[in-house]
C-alpha positions as a Markdown table, in Angstrom:
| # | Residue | x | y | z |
|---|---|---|---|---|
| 1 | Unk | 2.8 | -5.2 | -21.0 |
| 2 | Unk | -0.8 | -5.0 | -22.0 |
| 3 | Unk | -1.8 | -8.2 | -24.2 |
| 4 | Unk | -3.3 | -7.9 | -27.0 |
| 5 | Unk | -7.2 | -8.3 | -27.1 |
| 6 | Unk | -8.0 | -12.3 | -28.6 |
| 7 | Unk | -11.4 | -12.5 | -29.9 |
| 8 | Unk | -11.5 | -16.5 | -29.4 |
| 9 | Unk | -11.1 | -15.9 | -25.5 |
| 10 | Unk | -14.7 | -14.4 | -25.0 |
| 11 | Unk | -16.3 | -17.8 | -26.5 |
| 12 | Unk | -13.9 | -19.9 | -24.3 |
| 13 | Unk | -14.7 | -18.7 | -21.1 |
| 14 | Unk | -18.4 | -19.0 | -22.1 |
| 15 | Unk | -17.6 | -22.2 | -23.2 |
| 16 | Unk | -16.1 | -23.1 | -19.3 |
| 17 | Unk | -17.6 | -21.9 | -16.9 |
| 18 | Unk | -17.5 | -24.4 | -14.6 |
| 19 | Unk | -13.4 | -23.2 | -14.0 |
| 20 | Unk | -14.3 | -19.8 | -13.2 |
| 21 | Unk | -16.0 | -18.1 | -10.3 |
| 22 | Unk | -18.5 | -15.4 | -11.3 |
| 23 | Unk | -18.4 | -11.8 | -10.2 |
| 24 | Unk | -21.5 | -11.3 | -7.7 |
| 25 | Unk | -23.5 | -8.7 | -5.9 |
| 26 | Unk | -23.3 | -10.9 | -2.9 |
| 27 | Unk | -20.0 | -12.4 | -1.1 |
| 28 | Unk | -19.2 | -15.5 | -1.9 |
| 29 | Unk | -17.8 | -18.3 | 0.2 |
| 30 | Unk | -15.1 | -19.7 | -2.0 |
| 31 | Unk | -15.2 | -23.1 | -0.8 |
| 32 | Unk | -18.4 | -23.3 | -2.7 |
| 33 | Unk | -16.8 | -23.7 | -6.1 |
| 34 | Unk | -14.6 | -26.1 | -5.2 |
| 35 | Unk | -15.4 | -30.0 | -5.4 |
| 36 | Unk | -12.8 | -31.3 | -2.6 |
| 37 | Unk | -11.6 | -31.2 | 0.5 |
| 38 | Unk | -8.8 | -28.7 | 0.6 |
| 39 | Unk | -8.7 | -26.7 | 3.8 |
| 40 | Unk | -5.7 | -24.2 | 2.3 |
| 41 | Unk | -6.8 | -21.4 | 0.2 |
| 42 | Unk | -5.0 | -19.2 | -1.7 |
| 43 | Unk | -5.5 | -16.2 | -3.7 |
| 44 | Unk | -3.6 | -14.6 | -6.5 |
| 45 | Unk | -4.5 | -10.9 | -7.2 |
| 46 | Unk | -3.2 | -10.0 | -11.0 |
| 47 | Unk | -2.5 | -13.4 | -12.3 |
| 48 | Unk | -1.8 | -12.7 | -16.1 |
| 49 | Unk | -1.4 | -16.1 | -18.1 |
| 50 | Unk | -1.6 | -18.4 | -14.6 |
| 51 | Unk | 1.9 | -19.5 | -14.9 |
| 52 | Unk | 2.6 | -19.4 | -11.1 |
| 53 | Unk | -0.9 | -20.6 | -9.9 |
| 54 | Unk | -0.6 | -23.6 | -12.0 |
| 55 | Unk | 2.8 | -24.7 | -10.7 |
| 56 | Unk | 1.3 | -24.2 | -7.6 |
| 57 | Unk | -1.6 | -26.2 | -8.3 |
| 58 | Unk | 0.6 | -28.9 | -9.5 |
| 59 | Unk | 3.2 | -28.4 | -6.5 |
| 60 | Unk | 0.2 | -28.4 | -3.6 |
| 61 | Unk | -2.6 | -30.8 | -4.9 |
| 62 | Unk | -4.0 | -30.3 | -1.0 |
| 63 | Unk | -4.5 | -26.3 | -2.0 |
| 64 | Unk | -7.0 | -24.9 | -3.6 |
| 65 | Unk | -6.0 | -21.6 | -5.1 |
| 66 | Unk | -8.2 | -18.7 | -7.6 |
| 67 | Unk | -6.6 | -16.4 | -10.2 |
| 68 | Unk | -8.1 | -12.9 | -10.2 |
| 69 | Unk | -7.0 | -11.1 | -13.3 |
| 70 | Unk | -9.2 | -8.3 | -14.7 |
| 71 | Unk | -8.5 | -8.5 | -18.1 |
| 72 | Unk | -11.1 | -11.3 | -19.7 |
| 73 | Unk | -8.5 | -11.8 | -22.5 |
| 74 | Unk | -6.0 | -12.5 | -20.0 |
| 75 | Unk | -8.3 | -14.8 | -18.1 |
| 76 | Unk | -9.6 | -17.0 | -21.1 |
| 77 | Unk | -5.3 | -17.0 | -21.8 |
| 78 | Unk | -4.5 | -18.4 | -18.5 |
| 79 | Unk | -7.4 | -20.7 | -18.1 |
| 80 | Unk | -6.4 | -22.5 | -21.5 |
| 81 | Unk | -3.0 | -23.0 | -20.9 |
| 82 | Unk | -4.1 | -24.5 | -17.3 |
| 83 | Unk | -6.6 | -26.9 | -19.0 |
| 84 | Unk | -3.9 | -28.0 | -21.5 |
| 85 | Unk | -1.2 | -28.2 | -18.5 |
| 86 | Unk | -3.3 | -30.0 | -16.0 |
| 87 | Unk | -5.2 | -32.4 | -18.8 |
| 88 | Unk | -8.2 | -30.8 | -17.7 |
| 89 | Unk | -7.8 | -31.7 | -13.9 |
| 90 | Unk | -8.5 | -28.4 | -12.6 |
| 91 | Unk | -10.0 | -29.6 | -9.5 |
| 92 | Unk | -8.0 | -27.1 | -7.1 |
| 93 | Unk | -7.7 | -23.9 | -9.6 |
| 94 | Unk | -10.1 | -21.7 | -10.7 |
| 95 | Unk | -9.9 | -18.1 | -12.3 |
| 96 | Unk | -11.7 | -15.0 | -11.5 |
| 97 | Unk | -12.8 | -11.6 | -14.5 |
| 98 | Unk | -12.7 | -9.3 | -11.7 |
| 99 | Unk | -11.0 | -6.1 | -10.1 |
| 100 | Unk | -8.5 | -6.2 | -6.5 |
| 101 | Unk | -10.9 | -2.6 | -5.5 |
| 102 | Unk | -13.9 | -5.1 | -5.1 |
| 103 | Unk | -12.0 | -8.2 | -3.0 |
| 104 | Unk | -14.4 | -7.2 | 0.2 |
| 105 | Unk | -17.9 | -7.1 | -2.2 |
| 106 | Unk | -16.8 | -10.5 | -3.8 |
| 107 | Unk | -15.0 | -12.9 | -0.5 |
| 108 | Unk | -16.7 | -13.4 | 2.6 |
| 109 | Unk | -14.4 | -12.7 | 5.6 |
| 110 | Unk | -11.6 | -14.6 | 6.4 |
| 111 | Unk | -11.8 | -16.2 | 3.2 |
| 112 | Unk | -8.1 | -16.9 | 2.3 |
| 113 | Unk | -4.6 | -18.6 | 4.0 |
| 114 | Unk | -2.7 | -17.0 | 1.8 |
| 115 | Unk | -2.7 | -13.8 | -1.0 |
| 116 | Unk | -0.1 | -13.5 | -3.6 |
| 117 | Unk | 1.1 | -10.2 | -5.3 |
| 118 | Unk | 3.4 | -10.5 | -8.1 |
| 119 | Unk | 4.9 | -8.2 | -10.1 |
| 120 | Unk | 1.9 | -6.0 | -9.6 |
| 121 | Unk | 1.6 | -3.1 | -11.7 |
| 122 | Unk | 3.9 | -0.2 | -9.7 |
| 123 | Unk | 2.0 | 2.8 | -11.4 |
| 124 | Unk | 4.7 | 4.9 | -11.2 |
| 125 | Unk | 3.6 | 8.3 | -11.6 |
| 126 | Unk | 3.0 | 10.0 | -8.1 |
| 127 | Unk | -0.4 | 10.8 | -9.0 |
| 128 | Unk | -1.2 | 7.1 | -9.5 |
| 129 | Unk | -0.1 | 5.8 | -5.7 |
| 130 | Unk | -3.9 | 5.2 | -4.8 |
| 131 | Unk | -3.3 | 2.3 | -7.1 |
| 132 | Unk | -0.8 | 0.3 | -6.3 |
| 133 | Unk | -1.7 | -2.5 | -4.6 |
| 134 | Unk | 0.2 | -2.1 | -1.3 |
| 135 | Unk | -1.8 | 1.2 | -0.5 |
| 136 | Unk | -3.8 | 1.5 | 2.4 |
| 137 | Unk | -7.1 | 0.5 | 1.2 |
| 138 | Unk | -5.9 | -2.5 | -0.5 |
| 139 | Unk | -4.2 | -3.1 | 2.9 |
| 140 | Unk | -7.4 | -3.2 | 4.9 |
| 141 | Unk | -9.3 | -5.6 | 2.6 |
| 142 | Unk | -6.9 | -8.2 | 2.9 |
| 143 | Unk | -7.0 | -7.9 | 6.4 |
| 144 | Unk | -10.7 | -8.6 | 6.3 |
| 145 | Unk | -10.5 | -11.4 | 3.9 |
| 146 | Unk | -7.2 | -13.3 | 4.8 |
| 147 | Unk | -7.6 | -15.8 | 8.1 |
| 148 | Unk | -6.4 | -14.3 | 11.4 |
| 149 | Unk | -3.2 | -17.1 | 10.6 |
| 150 | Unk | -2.6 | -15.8 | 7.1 |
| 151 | Unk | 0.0 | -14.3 | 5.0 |
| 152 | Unk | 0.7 | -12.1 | 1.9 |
| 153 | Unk | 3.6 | -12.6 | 0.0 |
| 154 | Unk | 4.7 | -10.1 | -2.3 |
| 155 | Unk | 7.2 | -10.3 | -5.0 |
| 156 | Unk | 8.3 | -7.1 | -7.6 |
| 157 | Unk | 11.3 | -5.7 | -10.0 |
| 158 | Unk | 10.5 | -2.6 | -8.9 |
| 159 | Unk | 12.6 | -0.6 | -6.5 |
| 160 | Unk | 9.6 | 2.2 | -6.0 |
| 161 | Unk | 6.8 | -0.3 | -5.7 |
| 162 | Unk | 9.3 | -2.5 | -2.7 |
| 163 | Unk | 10.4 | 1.0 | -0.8 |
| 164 | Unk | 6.5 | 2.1 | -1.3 |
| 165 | Unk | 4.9 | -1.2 | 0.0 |
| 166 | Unk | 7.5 | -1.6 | 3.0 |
| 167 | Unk | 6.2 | 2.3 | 4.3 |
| 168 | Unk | 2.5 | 1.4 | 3.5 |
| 169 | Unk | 2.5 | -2.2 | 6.0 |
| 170 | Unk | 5.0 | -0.9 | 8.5 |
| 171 | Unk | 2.2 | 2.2 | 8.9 |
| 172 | Unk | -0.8 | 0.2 | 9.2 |
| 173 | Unk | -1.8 | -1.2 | 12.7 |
| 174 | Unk | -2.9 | -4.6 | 11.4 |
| 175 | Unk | 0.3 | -5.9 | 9.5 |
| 176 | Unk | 3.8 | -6.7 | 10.4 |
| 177 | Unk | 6.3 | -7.8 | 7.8 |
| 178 | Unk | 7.5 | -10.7 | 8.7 |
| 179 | Unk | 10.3 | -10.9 | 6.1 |
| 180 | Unk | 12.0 | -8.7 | 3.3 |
| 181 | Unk | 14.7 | -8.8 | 0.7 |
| 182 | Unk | 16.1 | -6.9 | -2.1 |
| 183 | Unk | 17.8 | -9.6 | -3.4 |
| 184 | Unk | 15.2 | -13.0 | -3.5 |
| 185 | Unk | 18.1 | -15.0 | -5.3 |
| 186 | Unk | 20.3 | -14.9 | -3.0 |
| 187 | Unk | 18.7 | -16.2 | 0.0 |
| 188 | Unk | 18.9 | -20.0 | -0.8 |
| 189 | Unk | 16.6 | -20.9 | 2.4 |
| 190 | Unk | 13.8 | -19.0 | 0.6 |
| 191 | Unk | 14.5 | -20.4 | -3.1 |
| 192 | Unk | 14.0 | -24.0 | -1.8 |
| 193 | Unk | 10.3 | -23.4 | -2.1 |
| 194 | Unk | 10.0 | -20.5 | -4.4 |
| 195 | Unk | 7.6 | -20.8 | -7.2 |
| 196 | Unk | 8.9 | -17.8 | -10.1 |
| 197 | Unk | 6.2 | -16.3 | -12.1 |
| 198 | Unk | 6.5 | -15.0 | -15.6 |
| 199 | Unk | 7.8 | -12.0 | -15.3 |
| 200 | Unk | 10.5 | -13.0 | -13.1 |
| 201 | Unk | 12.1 | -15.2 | -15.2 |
| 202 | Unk | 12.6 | -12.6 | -17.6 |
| 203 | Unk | 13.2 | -9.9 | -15.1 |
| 204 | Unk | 16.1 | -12.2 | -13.3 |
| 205 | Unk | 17.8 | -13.1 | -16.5 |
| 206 | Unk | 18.0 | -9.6 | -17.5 |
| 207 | Unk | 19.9 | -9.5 | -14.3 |
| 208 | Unk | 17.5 | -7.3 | -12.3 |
| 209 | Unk | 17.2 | -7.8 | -8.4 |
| 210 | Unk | 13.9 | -9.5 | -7.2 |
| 211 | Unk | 12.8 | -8.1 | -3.9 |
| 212 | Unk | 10.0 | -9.8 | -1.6 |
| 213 | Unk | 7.7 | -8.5 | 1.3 |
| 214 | Unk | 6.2 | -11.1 | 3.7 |
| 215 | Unk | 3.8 | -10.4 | 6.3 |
| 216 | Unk | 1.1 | -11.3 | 8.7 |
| 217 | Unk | -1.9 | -10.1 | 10.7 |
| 218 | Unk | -0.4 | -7.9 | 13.3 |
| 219 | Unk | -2.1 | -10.5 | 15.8 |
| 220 | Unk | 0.1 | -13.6 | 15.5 |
């Protein structure tokens, strides 16, 4: 669901930009915007309100991860709820205004260790498939701007967006899935470490299945 346009969130982002990373004609080598050390970077494409990357950021101190949501409302949402969460310590999170069709024009190569996808928007309608995040376009830009030893995990609700994404990586010669389940909640191995977003939350309480898609550069 589509949130509702804030008019305070335009002024607050103007008012921090030293949490965001700006949109530029040039690639940009993400390290740059960070003042530490980390050597683990992660990206989340379609971050909403930031609740998973800043229980990450709270979970892994030694990560630095960036929220890339496209909606500035969205963005000036998620950034001050990670600035009131974190007591302003956002030393390892920063958030992104931009669009998942532009990843290779904004990240050098090999920029990230890991991508996150959750709950992306499935665009149903057959028409709409282009879009979905798992397609093969979107495919070969995170190829080019994950690390040769990097993963994407995905996570949805969505039955046609999981059957969808498992044909698109098993197709494409530079990704092998690595692991998949219909049914997230019931492997306890992967719960131990699993970080729910939002939507899931919701989704899981309503009783709906959460399915997951790991997988790698076809060369590991």
């Amino acid at each position: 669901m589509r949130l509702r346009n804030k008019n305070w969130t335009k002024d607050y982002l103007l008012n921090h930009p030293q949490h965001l990373i700006p949109v530029s004609n040039d690639q940009l080598k993400v390290g740059d915007f960070f003042a530490n050390h980390n050597q683990f970077y992660a990206l989340e494409i379609g971050c909403g309100k930031g609740d998973f990357l800043i229980a990450q950021s709270l979970i892994h101190p030694d990560w630095n991860l960036v929220g890339l949501e496209k909606e500035s409302t969205v963005v000036g949402v998620a950034l001050k709820k990670a600035l009131i969460t974190k007591h302003e310590q956002l030393d390892n999170l920063k958030f992104m205004n931009g669009f998942a069709e532009k990843l290779q024009q904004v990240f050098l190569p090999n920029s990230f260790d890991c991508l996150f996808l959750n709950f992306s928007d499935p665009w149903p309608k057959a028409k709409h498939y282009k879009k979905r995040l798992t397609y093969q376009t979107f495919l070969d830009d995170y190829f080019k701007i994950l690390k040769p030893s990097g993963k994407v995990e995905l996570k949805t609700d969505n039955d046609q967006l999981y059957q969808f994404s498992l044909e698109q990586i098993t197709a494409h010669p530079q990704w092998r899935i690595v692991y998949q389940t219909t049914d997230l909640y019931a492997d306890v191995n992967q719960l131990k470490t699993n970080v729910p977003t939002e939507y899931e939350k919701k989704f899981h309480a309503q009783g709906k299945t959460i399915k997951k898609i790991i997988f790698q550069p076809q060369s590991l």
